[in-house]
N, C-alpha and C positions, 0 to 999 in steps of 0.2 A: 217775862211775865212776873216772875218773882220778885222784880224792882217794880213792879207796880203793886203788887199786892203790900209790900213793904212802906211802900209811897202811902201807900189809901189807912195801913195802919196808924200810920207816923199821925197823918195828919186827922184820923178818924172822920176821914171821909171817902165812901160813906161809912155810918156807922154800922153797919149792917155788917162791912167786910171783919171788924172787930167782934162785934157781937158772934157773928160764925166760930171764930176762930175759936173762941170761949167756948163754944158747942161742941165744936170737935174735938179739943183737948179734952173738955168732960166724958166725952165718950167714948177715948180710949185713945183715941190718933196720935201719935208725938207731934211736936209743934213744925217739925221738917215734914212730915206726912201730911196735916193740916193745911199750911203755906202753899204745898203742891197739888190738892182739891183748892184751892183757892185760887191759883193760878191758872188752873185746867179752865174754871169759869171768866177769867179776864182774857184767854186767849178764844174762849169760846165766843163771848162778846168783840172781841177785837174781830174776828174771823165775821160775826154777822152782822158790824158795822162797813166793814170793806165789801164784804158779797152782794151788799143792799146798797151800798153807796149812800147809808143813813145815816143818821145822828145816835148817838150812843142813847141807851134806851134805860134807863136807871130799873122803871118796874121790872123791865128782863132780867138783868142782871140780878136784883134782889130776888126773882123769882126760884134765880139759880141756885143762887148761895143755899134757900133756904131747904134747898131740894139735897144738898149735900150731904153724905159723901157720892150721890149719885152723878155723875159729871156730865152738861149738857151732851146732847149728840152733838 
């Protein structure tokens, strides 16, 4: 999950995953702490695109991030 969070930095997509990242580090997280609430939410997404047998849901995902550091159930 961590090479994906790295992946969506790299490439600022989405931008939402960078902008978080920015958030967290402002408000205290180090950037390894950060990276691992961010990962918590792509494996949380990965977990309710397999459970649903759906398509990756982007407003979910951003709903996540913006919910951070709280990490979806």
């Amino acid at each position: 999950m961590l090479e994906v969070v790295e992946n969506q930095l790299r490439a600022n997509n989405p931008p939402e995953t960078k902008e978080t990242l920015k958030r967290l580090l402002n408000e205290g997280f180090n950037e390894k702490e950060a990276k691992q609430l961010l990962a918590g939410v792509v494996a949380a997404e990965v977990y309710e695109v397999m459970k649903a047998n759906q398509p990756f849901d982007p407003v979910r995902f951003v709903n996540a991030l913006n919910k951070l550091p709280k990490l979806p159930e």
